[in-house]
C-alpha positions in Angstrom: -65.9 146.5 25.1 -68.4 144.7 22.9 -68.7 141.1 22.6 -66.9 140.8 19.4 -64.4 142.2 21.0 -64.9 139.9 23.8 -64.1 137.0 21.5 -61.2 138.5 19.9 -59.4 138.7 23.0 -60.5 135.3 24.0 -58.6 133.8 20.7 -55.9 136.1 20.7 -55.0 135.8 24.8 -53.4 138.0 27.6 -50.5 136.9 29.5 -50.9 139.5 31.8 -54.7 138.8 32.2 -54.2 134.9 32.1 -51.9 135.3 35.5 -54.7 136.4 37.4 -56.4 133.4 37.6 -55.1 130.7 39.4 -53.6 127.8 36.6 -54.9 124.7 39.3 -57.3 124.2 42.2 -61.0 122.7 42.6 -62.5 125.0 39.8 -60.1 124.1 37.4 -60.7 120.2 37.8 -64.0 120.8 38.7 -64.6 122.6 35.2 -63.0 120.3 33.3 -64.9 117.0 34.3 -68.0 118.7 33.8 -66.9 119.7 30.4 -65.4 116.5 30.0 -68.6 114.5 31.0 -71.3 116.9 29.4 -70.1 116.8 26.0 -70.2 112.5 25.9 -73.3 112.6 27.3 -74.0 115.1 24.5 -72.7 112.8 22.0 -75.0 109.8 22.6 -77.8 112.2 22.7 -77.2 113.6 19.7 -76.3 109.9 18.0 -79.7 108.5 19.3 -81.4 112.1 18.1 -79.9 111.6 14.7 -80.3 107.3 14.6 -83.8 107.6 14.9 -85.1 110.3 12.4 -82.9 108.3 9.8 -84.5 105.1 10.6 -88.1 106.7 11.4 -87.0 108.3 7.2 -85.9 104.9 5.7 -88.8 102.8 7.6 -91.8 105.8 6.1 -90.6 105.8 2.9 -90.5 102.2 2.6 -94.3 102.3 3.7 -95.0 105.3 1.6 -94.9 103.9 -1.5 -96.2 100.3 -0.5 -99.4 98.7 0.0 -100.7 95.2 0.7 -103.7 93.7 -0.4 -105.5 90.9 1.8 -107.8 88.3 0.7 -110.2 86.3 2.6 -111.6 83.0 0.7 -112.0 79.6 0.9 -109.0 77.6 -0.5 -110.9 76.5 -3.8 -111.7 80.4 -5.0 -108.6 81.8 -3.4 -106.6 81.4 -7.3 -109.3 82.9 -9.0 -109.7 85.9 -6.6 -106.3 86.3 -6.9 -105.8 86.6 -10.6 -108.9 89.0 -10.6 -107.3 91.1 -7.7 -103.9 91.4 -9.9 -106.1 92.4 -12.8 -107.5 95.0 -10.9 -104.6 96.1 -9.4 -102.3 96.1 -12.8 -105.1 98.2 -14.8 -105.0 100.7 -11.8 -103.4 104.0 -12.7 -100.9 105.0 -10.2 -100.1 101.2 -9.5 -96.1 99.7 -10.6 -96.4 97.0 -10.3 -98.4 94.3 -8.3 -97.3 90.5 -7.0 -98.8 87.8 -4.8 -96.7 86.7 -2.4 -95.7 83.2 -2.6 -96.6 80.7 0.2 -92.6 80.4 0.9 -92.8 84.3 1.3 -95.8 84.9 4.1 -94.6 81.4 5.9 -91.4 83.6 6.2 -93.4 86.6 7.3 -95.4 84.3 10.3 -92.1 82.5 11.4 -91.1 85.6 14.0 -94.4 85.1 15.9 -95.4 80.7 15.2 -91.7 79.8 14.7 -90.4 77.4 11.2 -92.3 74.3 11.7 -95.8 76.0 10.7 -98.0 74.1 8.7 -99.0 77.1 6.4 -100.8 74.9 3.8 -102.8 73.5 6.4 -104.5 77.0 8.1 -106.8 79.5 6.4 -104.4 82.2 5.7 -105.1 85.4 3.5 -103.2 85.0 0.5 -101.5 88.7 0.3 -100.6 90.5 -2.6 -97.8 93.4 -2.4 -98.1 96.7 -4.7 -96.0 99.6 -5.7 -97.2 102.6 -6.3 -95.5 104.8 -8.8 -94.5 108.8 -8.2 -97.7 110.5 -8.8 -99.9 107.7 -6.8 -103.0 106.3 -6.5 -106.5 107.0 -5.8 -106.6 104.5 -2.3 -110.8 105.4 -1.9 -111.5 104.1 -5.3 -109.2 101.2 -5.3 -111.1 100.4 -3.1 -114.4 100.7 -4.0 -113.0 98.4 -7.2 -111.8 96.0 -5.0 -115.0 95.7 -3.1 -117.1 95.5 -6.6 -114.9 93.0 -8.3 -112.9 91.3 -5.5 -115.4 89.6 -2.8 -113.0 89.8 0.5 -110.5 91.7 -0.6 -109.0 94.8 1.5 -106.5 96.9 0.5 -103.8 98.2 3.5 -101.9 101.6 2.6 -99.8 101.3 5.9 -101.4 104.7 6.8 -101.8 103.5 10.6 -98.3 101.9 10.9 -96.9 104.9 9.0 -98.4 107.6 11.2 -97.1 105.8 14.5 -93.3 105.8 13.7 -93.2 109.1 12.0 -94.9 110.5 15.4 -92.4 108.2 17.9 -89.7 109.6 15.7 -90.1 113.6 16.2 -91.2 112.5 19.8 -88.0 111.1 20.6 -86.1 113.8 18.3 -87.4 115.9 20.5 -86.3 114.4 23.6 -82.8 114.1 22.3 -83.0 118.3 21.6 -84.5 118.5 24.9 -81.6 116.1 26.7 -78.7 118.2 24.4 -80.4 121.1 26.1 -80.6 120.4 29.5 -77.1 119.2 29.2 -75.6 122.6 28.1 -77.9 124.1 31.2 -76.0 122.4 33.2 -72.4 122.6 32.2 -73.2 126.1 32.1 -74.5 126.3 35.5 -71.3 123.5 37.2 -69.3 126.5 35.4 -71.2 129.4 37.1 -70.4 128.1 40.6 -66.9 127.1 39.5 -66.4 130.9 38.6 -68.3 131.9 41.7 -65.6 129.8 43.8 -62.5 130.8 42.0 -63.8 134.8 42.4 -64.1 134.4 46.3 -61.0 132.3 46.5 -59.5 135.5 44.8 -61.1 137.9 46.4 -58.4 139.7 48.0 -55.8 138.9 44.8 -58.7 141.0 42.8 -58.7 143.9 45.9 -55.1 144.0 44.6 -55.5 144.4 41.3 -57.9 146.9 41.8 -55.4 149.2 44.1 -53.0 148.8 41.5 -55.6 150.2 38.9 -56.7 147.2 37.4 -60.0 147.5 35.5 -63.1 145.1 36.7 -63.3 144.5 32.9 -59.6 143.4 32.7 -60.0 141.2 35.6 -63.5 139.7 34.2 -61.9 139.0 31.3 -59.1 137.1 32.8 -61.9 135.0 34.4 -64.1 134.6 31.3 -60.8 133.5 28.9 -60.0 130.9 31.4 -62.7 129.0 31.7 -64.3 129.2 28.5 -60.8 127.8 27.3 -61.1 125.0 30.2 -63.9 124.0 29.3 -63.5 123.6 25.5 -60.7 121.6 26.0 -63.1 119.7 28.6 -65.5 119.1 26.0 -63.4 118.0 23.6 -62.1 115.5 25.4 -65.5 114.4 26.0 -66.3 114.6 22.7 -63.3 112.8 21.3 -64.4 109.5 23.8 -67.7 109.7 23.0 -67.3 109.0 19.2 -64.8 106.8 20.4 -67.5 104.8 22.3 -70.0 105.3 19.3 -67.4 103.6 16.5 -66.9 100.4 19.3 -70.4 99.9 19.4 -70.6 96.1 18.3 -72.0 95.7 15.2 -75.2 93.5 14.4 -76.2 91.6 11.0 -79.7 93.0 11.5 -79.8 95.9 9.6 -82.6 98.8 9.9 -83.2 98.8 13.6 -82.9 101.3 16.0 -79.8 99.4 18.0 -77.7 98.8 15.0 -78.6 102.3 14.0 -77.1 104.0 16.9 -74.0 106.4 15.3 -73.1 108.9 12.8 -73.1 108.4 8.9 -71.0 109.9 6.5 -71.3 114.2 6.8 -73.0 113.5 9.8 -69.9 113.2 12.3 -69.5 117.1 11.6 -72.5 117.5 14.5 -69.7 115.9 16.3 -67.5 119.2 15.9 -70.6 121.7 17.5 -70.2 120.2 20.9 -67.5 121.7 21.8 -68.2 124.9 20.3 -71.4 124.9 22.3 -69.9 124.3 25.1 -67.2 127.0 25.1 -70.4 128.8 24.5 -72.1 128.2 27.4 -69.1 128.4 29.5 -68.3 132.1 28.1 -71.4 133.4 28.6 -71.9 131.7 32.3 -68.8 132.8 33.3 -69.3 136.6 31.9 -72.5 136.6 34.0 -70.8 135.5 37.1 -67.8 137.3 36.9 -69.7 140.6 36.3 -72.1 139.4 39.5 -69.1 138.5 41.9 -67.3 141.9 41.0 -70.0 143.9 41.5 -70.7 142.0 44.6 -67.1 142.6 46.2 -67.0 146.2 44.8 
């Protein structure tokens, strides 16, 4: 019988085949806490998997298409280097738009690390200047070079290095969530394999029975395979049900943009939901084919 077929049989059932198999016992709880467990493990993996290539997305883009400028001056030329620095910057093809921050704005931007009460007017800091840069770009090397000729002290930051680091933790820890989402179906599928294993022996001399009576070993392995592929889909998707459960009582933060407040599915996204199940009964199929085959052969 080919696998198609193998699938057919698995949606459409056997009542004669499903009476082989024991209803209850240790397998049958066994296979559904596994199932049951795996898939909401599965579906904080694949939430934190998901969370953080979003945010790693919305926190690059943000940087893509913004730079800073930074000058260094003492406090009496710091207004003219300014205004020569916007000039610069607003006759630069590829640029916005271009605007110095206000002292309000970087007191704001210091108050995380040297708290409110900083005396900003009173310490030499760079006065910053914020671009945008439109579609097509800018030429960062000859801005510069510009800067350099016409701007004594002035530096222009692309956010290159702070850019590169988060796009490279993201697909790190994608990757880790794959890895986890794998590792988890290895072993659901290989709590199911012993499962099978057990319930076989346990049947051992119900299957010498069935055999007498002329009972195929295909029959019988497919009485196995239906069984616990269906226990543990119905496993998983309880599982998977109190997982997103979990996800949606997460308590929500005013902070927005951070990898904590992040945590969940968006929109079209809850459909990944709907594959962990599926998987599972996957894994649990093929596990269970494999062992049933094995244990047959083995008390042939």
């Amino acid at each position: 019988m080919s696998l198609l077929d193998q699938f057919r049989d698995l949606l459409r059932g056997d009542v004669r085949a499903d009476r082989v198999v024991p209803p209850s016992g240790m397998a049958a709880r066994l296979t559904l806490a596994v199932a049951g467990a795996m898939a909401f493990l599965a579906v904080f993996a694949l939430a934190l998997s998901l969370a953080t290539g979003r945010i790693a997305s919305q926190w690059s883009h943000e940087l893509t298409r913004t730079a800073t400028v930074r000058i260094t001056a003492a406090p009496a030329e710091m207004p003219a280097l300014t205004e020569a620095a916007l000039r610069v910057l607003r006759s630069t093809e590829g640029v916005e738009s271009a605007r110095a921050l206000t002292p309000e704005e970087q007191k704001a931007l210091l108050e995380p690390w040297f708290g409110s009460d900083l005396p900003i007017e009173a310490l030499p800091v760079p006065q910053l200047i914020e671009l945008r840069e439109t579609r097509a770009g800018y030429d960062a090397e000859g801005l510069r070079l510009r800067l350099g000729a016409e701007v004594p002290g002035a530096v222009l930051d692309d956010h290159g290095r702070w850019r590169r680091p988060v796009v490279q933790a993201s697909q790190r820890i994608r990757a880790l969530g794959l890895l986890s989402l794998l590792l988890i179906a290895g072993v659901m599928a290989g709590m199911v394999t012993l499962a099978a294993h057990a319930a076989l022996s346990a049947n051992a001399q119900v299957i010498a029975v069935l055999r007498l009576v002329g009972a195929r070993d295909a029959f019988i392995a497919r009485a196995f395979v239906r069984r616990f592929t269906l226990r543990a889909l119905w496993g998983s998707m309880t599982g998977t049900f109190l997982g997103a459960m979990a996800i949606l009582l997460l308590p929500g933060m005013p902070t927005e943009g951070t990898l904590l407040t992040g945590i969940g599915f968006h929109g079209a996204a809850w459909l990944w939901c709907l594959t962990i199940p599926l998987v599972a009964a996957m894994a649990a199929f093929f596990a269970t084919r494999a062992a049933a085959r094995r244990n047959l052969r083995g008390l042939a």
